[in-house]
N, CA, C and O atoms as a DFTB+ gen file, in Angstrom:
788 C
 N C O
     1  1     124.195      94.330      93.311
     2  2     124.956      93.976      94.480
     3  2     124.095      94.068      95.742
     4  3     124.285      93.340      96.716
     5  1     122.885      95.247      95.657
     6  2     122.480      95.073      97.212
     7  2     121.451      94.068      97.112
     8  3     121.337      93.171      97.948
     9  1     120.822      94.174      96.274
    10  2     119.566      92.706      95.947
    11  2     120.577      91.115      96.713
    12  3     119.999      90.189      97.282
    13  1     122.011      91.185      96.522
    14  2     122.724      90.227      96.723
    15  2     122.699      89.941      98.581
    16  3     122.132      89.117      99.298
    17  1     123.620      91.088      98.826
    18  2     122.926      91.514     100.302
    19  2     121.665      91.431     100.741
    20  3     121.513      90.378     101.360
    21  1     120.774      92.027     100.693
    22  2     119.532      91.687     101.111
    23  2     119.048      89.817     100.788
    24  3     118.712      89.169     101.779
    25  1     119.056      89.323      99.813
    26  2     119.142      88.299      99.724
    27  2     119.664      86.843     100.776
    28  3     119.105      85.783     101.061
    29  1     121.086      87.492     101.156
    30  2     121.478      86.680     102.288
    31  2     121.226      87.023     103.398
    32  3     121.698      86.148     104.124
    33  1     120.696      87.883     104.077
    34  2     119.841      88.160     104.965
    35  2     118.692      86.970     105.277
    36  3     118.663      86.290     106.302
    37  1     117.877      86.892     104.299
    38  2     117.372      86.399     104.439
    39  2     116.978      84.727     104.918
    40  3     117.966      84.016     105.106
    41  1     115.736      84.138     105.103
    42  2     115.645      82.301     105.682
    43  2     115.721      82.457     104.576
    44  3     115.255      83.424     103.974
    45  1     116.368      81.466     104.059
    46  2     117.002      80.186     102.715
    47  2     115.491      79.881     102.279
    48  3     114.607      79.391     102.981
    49  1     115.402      80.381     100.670
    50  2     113.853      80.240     100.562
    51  2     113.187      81.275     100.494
    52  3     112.801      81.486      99.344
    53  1     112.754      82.317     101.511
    54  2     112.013      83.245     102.228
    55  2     112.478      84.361     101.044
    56  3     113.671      84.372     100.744
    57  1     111.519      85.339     100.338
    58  2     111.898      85.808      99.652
    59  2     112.614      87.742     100.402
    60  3     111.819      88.486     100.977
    61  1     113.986      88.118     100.217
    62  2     114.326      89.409     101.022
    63  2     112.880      90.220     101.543
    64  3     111.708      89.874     101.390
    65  1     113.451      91.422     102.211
    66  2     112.318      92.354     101.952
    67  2     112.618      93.252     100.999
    68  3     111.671      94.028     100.868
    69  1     113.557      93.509     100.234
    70  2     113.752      94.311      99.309
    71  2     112.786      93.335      97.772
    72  3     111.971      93.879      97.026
    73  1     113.219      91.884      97.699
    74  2     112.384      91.485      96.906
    75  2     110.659      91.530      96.782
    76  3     109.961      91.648      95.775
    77  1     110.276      91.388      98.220
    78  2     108.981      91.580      98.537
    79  2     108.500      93.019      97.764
    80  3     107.768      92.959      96.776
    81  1     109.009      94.398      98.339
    82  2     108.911      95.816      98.129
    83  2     108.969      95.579      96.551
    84  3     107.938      95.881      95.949
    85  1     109.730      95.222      96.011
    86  2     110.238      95.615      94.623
    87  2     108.534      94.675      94.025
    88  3     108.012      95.420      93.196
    89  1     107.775      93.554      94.198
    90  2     106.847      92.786      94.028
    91  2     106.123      93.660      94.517
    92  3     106.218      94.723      93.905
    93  1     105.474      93.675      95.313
    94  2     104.283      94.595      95.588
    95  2     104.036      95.977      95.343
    96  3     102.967      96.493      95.670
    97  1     105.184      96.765      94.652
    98  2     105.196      98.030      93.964
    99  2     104.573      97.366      92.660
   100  3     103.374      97.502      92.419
   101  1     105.269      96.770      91.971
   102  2     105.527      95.870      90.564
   103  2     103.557      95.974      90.275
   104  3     102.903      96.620      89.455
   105  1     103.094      94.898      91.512
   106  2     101.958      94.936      91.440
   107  2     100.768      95.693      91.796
   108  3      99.666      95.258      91.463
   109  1     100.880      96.793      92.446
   110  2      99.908      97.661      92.643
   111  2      99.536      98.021      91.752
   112  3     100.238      98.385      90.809
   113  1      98.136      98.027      91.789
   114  2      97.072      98.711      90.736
   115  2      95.987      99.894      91.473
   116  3      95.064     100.477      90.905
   117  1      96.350     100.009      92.668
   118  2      95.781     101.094      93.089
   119  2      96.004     101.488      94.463
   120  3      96.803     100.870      95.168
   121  1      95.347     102.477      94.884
   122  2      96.032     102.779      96.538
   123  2      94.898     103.726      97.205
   124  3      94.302     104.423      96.384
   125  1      94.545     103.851      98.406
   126  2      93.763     104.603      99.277
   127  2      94.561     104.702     100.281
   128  3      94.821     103.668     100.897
   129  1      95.226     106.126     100.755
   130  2      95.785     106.374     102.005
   131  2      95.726     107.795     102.461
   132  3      95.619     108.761     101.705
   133  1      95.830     107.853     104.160
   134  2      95.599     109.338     104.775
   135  2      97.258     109.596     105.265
   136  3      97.954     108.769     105.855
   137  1      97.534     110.535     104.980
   138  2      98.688     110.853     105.343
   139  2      99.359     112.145     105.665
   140  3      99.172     112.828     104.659
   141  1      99.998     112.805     106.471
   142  2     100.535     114.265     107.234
   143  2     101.257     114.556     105.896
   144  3     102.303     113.909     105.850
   145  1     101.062     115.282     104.833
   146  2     101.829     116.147     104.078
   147  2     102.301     117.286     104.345
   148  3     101.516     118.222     104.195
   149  1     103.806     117.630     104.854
   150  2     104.394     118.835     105.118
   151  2     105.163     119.460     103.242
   152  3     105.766     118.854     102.357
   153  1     104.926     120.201     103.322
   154  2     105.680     121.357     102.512
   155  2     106.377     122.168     103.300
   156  3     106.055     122.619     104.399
   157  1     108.061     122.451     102.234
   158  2     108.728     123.207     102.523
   159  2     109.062     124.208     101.858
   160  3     109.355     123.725     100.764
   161  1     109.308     125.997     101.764
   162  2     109.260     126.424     100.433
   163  2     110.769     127.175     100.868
   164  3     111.102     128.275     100.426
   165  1     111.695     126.264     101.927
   166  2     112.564     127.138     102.170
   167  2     112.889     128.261     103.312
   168  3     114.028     128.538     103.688
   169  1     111.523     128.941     103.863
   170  2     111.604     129.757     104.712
   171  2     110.486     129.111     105.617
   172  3     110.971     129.193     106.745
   173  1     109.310     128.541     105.722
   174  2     108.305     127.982     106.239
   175  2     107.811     126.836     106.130
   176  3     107.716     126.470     104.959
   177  1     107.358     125.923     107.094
   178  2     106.329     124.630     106.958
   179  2     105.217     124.962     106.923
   180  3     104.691     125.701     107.755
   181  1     104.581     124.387     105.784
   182  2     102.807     124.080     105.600
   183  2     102.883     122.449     105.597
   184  3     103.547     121.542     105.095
   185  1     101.502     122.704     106.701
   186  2     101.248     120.583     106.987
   187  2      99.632     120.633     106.656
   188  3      98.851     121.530     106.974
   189  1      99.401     119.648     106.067
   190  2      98.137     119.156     106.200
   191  2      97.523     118.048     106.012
   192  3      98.201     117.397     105.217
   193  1      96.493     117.414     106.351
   194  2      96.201     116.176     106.074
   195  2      95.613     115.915     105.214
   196  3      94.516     116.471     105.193
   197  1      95.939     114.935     103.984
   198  2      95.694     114.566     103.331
   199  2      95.086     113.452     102.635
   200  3      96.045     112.701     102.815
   201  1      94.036     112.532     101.801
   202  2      93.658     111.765     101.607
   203  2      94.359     111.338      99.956
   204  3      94.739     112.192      99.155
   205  1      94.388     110.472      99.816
   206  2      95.036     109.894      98.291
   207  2      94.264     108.868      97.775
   208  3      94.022     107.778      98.295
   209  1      93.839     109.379      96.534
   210  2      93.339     107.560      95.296
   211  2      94.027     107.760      94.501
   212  3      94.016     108.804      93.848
   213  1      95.042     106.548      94.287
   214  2      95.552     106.312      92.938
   215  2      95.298     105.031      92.353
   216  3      95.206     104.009      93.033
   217  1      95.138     105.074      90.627
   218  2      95.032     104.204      89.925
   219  2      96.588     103.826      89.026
   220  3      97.232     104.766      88.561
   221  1      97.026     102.531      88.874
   222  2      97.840     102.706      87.816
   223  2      97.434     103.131      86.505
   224  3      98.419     103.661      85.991
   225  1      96.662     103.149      85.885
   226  2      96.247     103.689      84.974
   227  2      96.518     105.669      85.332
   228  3      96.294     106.490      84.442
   229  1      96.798     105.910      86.139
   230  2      97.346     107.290      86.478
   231  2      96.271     108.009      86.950
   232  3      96.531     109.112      87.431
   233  1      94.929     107.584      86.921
   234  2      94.128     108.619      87.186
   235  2      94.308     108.833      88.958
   236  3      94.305     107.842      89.689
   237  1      94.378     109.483      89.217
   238  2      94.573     110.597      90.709
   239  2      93.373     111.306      91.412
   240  3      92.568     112.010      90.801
   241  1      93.306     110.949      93.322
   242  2      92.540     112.112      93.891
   243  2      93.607     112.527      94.730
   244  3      94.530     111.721      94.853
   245  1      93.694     113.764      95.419
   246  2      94.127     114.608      96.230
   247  2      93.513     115.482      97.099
   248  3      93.693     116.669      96.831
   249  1      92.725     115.191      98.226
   250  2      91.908     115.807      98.927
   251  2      92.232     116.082     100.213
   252  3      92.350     115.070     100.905
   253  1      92.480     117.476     100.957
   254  2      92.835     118.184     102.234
   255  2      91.538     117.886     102.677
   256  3      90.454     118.134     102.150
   257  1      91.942     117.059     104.200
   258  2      90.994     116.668     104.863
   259  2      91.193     117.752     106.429
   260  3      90.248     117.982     107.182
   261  1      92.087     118.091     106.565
   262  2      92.438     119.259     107.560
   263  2      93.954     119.840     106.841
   264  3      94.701     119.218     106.085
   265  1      94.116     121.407     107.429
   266  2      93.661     122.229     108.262
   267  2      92.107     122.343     108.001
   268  3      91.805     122.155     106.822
   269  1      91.014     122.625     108.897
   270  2      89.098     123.045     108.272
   271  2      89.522     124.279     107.614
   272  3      88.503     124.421     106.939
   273  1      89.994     124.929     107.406
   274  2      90.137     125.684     106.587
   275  2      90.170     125.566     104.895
   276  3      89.726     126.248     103.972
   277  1      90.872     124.436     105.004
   278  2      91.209     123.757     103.500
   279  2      90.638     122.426     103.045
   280  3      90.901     121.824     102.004
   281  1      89.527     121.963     104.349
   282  2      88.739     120.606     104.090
   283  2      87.710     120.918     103.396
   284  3      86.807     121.735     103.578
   285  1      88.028     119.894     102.258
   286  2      87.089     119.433     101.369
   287  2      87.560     119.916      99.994
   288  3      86.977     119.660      98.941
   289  1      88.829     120.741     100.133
   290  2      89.240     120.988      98.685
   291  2      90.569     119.782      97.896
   292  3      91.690     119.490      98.312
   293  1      89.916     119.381      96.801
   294  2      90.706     118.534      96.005
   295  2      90.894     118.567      95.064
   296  3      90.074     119.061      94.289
   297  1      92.369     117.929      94.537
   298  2      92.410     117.739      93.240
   299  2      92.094     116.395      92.413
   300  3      92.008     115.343      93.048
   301  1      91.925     116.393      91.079
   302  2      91.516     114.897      90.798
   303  2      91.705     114.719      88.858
   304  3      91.108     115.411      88.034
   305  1      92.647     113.657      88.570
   306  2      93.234     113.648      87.487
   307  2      92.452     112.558      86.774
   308  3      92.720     111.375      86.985
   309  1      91.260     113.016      85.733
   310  2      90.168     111.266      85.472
   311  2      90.813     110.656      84.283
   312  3      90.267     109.739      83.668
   313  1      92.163     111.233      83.892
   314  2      92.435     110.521      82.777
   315  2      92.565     111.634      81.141
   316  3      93.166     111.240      80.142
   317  1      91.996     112.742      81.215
   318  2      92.071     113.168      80.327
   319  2      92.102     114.685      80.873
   320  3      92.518     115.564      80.118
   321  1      91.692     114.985      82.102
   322  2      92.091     116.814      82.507
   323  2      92.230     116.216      83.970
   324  3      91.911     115.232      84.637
   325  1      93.023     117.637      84.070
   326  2      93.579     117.820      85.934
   327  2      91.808     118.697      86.373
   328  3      91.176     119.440      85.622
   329  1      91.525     118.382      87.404
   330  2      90.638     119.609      87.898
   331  2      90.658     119.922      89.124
   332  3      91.088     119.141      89.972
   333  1      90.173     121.170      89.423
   334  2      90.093     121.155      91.114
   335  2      89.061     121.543      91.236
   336  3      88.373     122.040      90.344
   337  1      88.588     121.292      93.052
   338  2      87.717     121.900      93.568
   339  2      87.535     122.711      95.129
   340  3      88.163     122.266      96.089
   341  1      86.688     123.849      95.278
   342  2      86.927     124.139      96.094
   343  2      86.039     124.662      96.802
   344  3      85.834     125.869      96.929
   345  1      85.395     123.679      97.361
   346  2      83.658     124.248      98.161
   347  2      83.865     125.793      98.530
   348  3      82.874     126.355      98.064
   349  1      84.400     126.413      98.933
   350  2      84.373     127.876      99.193
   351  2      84.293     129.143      98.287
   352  3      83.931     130.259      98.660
   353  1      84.706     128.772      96.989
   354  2      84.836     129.788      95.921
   355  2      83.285     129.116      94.948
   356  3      82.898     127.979      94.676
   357  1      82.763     130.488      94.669
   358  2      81.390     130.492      93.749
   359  2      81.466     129.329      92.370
   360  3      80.742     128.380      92.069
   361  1      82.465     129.805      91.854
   362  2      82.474     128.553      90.546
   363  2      83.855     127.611      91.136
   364  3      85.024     127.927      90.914
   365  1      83.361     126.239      92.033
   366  2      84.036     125.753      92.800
   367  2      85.226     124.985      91.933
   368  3      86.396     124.820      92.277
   369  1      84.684     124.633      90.908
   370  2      85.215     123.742      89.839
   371  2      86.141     124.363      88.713
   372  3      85.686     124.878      87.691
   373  1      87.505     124.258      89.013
   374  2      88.062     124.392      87.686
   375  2      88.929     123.290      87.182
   376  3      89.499     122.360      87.753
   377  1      88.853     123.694      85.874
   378  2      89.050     122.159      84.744
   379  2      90.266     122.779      83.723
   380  3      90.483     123.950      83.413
   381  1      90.904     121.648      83.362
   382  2      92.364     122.402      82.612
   383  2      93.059     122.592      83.319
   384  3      93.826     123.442      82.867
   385  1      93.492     122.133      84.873
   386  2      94.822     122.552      85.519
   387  2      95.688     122.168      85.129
   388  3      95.758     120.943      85.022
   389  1      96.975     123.114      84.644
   390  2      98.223     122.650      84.164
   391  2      98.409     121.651      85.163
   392  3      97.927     121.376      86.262
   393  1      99.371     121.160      84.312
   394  2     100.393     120.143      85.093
   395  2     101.217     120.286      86.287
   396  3     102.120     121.122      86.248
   397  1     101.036     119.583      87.358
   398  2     102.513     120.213      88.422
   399  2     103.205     118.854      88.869
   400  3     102.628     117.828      89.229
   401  1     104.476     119.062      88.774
   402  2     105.860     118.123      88.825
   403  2     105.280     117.175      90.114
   404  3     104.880     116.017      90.227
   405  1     105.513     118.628      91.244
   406  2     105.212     118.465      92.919
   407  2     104.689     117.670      93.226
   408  3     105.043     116.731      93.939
   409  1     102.989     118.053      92.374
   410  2     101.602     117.273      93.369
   411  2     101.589     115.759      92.327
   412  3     101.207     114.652      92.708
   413  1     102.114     116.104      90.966
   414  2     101.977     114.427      90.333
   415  2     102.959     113.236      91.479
   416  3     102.618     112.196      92.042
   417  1     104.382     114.075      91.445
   418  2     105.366     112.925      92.429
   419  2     104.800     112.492      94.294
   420  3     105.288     111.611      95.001
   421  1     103.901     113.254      94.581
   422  2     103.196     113.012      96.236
   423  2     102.859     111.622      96.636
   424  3     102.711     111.172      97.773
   425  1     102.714     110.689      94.833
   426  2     101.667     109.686      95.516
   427  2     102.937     108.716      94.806
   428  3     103.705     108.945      93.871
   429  1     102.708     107.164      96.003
   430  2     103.730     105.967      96.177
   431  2     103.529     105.532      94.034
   432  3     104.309     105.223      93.134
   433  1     102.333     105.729      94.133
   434  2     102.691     104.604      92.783
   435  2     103.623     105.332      91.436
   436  3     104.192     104.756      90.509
   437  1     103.529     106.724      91.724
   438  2     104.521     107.589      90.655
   439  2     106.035     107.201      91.106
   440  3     107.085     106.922      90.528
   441  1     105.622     107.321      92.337
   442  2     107.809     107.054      92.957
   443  2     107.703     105.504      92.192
   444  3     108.508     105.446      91.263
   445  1     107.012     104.417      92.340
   446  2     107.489     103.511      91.904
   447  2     107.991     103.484      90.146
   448  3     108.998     102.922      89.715
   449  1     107.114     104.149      89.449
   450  2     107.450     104.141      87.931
   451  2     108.490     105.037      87.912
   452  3     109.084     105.053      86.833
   453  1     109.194     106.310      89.331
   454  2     110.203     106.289      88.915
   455  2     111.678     105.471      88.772
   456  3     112.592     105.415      87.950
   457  1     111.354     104.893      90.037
   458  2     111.820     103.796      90.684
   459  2     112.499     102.828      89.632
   460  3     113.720     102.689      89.561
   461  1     111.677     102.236      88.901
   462  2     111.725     101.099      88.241
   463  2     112.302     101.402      87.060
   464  3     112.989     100.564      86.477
   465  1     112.077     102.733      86.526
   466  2     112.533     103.215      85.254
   467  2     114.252     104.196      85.042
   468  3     114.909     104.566      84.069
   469  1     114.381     104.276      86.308
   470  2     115.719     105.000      86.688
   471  2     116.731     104.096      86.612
   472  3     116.492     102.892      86.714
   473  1     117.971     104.571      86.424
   474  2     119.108     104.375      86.351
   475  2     119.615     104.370      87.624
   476  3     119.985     103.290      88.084
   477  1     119.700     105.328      88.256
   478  2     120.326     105.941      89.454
   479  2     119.100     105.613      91.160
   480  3     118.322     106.261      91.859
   481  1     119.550     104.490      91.092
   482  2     118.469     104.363      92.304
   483  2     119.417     103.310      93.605
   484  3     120.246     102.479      93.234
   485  1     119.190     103.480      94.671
   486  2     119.908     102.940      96.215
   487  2     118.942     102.445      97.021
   488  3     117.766     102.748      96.817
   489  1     119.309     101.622      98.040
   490  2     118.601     100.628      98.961
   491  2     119.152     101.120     100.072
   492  3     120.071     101.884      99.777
   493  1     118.989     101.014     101.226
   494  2     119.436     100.624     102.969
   495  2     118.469     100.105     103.461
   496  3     117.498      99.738     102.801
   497  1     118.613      99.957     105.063
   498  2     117.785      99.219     105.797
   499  2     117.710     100.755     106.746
   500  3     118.531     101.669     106.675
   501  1     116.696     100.713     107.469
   502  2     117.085     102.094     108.181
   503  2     115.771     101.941     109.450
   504  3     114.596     101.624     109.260
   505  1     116.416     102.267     110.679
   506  2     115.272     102.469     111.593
   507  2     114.309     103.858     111.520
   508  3     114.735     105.008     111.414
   509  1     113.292     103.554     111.583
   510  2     112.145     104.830     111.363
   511  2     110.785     104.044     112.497
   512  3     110.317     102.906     112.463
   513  1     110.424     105.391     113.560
   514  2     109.516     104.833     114.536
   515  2     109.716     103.208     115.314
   516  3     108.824     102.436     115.665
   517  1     111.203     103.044     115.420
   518  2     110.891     101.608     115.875
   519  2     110.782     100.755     115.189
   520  3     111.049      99.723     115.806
   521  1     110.440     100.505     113.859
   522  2     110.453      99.335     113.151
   523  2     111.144      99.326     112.113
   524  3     110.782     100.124     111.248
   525  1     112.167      98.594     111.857
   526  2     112.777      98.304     110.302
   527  2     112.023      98.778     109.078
   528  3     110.897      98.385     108.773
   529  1     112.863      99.800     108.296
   530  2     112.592      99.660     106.987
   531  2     113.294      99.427     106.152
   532  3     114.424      99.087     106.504
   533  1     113.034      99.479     104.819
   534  2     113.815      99.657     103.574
   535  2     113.651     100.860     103.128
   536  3     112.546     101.374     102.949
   537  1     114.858     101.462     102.890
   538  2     114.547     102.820     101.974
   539  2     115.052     102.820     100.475
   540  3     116.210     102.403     100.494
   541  1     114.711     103.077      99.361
   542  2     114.841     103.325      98.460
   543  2     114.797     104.345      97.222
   544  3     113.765     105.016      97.233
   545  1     115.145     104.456      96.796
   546  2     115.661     106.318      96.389
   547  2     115.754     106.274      94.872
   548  3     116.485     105.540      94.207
   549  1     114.717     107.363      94.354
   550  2     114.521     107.127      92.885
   551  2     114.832     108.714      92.605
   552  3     114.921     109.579      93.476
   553  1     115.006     108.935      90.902
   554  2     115.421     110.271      90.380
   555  2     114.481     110.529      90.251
   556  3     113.922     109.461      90.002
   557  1     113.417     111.660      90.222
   558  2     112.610     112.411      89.430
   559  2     112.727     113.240      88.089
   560  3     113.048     114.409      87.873
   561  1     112.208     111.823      86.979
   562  2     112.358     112.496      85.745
   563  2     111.954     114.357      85.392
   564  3     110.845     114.709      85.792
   565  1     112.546     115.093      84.913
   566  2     112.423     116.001      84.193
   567  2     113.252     117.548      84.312
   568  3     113.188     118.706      83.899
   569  1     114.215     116.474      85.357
   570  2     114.962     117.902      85.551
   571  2     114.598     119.003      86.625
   572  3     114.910     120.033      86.028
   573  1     114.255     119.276      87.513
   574  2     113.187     120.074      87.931
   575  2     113.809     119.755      89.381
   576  3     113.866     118.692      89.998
   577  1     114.529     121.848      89.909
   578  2     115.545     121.804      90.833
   579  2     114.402     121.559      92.028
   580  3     115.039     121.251      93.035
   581  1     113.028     121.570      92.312
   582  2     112.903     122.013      93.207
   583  2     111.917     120.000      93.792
   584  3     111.516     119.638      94.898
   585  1     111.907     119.368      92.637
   586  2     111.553     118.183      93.062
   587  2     112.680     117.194      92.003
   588  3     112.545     116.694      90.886
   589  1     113.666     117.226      92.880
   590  2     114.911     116.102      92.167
   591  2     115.200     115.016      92.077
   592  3     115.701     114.390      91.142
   593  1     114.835     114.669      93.252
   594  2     114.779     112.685      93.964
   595  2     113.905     113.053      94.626
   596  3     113.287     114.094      94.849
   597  1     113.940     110.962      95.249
   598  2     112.730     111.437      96.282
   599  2     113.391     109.989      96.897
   600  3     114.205     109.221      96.384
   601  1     112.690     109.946      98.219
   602  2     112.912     108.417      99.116
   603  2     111.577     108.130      99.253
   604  3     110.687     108.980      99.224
   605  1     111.354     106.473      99.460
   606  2     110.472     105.860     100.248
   607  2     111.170     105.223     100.964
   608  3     112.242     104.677     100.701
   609  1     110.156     105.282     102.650
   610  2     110.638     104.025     103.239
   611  2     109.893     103.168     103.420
   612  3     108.876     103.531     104.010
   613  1     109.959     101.855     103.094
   614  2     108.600     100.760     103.527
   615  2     109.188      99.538     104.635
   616  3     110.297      99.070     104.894
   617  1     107.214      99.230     105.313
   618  2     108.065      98.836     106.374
   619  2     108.196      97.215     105.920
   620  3     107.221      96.633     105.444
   621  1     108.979      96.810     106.036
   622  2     109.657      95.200     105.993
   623  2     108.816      94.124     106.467
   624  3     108.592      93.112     105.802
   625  1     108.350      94.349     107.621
   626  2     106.548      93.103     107.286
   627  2     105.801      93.050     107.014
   628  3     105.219      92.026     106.656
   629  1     105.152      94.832     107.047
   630  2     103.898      94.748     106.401
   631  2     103.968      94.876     104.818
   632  3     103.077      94.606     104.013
   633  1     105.131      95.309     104.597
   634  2     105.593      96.258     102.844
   635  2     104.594      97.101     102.457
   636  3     104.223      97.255     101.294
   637  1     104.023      97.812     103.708
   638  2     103.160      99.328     103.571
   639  2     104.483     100.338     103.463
   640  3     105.582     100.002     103.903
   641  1     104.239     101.584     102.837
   642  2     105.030     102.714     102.647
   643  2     104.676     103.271     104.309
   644  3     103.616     103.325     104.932
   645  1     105.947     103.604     104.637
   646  2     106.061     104.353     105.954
   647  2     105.809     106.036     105.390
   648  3     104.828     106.731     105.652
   649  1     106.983     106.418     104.567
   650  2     107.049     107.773     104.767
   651  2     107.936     108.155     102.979
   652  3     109.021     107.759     102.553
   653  1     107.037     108.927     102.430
   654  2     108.097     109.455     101.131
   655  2     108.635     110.885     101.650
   656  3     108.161     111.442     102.640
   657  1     109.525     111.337     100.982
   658  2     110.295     112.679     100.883
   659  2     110.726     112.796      99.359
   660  3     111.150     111.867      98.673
   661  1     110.540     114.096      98.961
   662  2     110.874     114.701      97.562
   663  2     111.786     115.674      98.165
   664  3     111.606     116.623      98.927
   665  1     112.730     115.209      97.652
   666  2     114.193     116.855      97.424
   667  2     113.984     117.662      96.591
   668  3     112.993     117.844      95.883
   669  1     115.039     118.231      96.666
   670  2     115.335     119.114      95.790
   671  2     116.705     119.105      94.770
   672  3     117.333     118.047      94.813
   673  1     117.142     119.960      94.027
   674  2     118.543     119.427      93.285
   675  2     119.469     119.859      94.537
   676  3     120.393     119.077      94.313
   677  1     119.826     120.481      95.573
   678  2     120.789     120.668      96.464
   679  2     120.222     119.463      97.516
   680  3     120.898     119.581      98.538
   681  1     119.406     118.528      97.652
   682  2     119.117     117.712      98.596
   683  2     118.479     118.085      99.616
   684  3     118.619     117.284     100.539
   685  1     117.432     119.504     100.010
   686  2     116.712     119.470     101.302
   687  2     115.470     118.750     100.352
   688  3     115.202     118.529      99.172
   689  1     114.864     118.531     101.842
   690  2     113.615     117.900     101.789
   691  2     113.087     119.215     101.279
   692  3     113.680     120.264     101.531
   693  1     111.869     119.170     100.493
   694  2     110.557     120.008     100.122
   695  2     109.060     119.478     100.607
   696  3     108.169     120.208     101.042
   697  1     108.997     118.167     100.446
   698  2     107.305     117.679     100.563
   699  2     108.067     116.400     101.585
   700  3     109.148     115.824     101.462
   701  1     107.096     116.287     102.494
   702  2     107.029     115.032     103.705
   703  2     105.589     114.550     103.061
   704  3     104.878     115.391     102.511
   705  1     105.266     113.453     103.128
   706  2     104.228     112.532     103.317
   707  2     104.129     111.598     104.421
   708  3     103.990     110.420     104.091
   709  1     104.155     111.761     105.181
   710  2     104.254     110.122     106.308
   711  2     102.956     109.420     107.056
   712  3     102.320     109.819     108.031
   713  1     102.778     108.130     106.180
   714  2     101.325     107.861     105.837
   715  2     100.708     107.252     107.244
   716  3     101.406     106.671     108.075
   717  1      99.029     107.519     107.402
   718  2      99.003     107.226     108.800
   719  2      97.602     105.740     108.575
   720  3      97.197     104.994     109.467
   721  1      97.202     105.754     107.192
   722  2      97.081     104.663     106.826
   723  2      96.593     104.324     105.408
   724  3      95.731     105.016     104.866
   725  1      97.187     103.183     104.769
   726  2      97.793     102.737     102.899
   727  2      96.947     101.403     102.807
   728  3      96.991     100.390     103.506
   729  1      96.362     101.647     101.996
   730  2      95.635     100.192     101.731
   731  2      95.967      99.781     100.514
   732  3      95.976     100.835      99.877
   733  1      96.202      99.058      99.895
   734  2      96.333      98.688      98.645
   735  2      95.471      97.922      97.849
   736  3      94.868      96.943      98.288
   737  1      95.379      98.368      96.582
   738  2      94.078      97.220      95.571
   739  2      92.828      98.199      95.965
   740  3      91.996      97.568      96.616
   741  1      92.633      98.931      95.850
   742  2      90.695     100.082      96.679
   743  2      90.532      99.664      95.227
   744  3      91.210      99.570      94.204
   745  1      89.198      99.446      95.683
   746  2      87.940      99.398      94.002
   747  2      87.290     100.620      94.772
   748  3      86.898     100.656      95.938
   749  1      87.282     101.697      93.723
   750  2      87.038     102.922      94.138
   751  2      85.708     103.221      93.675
   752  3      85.645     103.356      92.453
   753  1      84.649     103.359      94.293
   754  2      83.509     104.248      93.695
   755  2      83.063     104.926      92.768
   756  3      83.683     105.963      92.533
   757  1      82.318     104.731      92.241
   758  2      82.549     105.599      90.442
   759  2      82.249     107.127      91.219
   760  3      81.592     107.475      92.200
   761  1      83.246     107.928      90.047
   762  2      83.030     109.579      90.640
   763  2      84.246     109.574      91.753
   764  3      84.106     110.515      92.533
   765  1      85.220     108.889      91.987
   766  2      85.969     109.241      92.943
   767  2      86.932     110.171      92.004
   768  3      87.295     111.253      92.464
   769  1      87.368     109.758      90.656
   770  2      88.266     110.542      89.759
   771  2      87.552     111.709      88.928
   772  3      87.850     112.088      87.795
   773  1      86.421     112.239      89.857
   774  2      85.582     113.208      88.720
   775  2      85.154     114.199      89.736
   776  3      84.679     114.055      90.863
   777  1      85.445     115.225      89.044
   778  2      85.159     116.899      89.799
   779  2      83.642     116.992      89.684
   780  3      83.053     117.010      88.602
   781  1      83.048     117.051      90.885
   782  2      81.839     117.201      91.180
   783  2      81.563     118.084      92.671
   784  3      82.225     118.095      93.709
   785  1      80.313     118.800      92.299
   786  2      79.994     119.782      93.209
   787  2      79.284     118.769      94.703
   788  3      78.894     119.352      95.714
């Protein structure tokens, strides 16, 4: 029904912006973006800036580019182990990091496979900074009270992601992302998905 709506919105022809969004998720095969990540744990905000590579193929970077306190430490998923690193500690490199719900759902192309694979998912149009978006709202598979759903909003001409949010099962926000710039398609450097000193 809202694909229907959005639809007549639209010039006769001209494809919605919800159709656009739903196409250019569809097709991403990769992503490079810097973006303000806030955490919430309930009693306090932690913010920091963040850098992102994702592949559809799933492999993942995650690198704090500020607070300087925490620049230059990342995480990075090459396909077969999680690892981190952390210029400040003697053996900087560790390999075998369990799994976490949190930091896998942070990046746009996971919301989309939830997106697409959910049952339970909603549209609006919504003002954010002045410019039209679309927001769209996916479940986060696995049960897990403290990352439950999540929103994107993207913006409607460019169909760059404005801003994700991950809930919780009672609905506060936990993680902000609000990207300050998303490129799509990066042919990434060999070694961008590999823990190195």
């Amino acid at each position: 029904m809202l694909s229907v709506v959005f639809s007549s919105c639209g010039i006769k022809g001209e494809a919605s912006p919800q159709e656009k969004i739903n196409t250019r998720l569809k097709q991403m095969q990769s992503y490079e973006a810097v973006a303000c990540l806030k955490r919430f744990d309930g009693k306090e905000e932690t913010q920091y800036t963040v850098r992102q590579c994702w592949q559809s193929d799933g492999k993942y970077r995650l690198e704090i580019l500020e607070p300087e306190k925490y620049k230059g430490n990342y995480t990075v998923y090459n396909g077969s182990e999680i690892c981190q690193y952390n210029p400040r500690v003697k053996d900087s490199i560790i390999h075998n990091v369990p799994e976490n719900m949190a930091r896998n759902q942070l990046f746009v192309g996971e919301f989309a496979k939830n997106y697409f694979n959910s049952e339970n998912v909603s549209c609006a149009v919504a003002k954010f900074d002045e410019s039209k978006c679309t927001v769209i709202e996916a479940v986060i598979p696995g049960g897990n009270k403290y990352t439950a759903t999540e929103k994107l909003w993207m913006d409607n001409e460019t169909i760059i992601p404005v801003k994700l949010v991950l809930y919780d099962s009672e609905g506060k926000e936990r993680y902000t992302l609000e990207f300050e710039s998303f490129e799509y398609d990066v042919q990434f450097e060999n070694g961008t998905f590999e823990a190195a000193n």
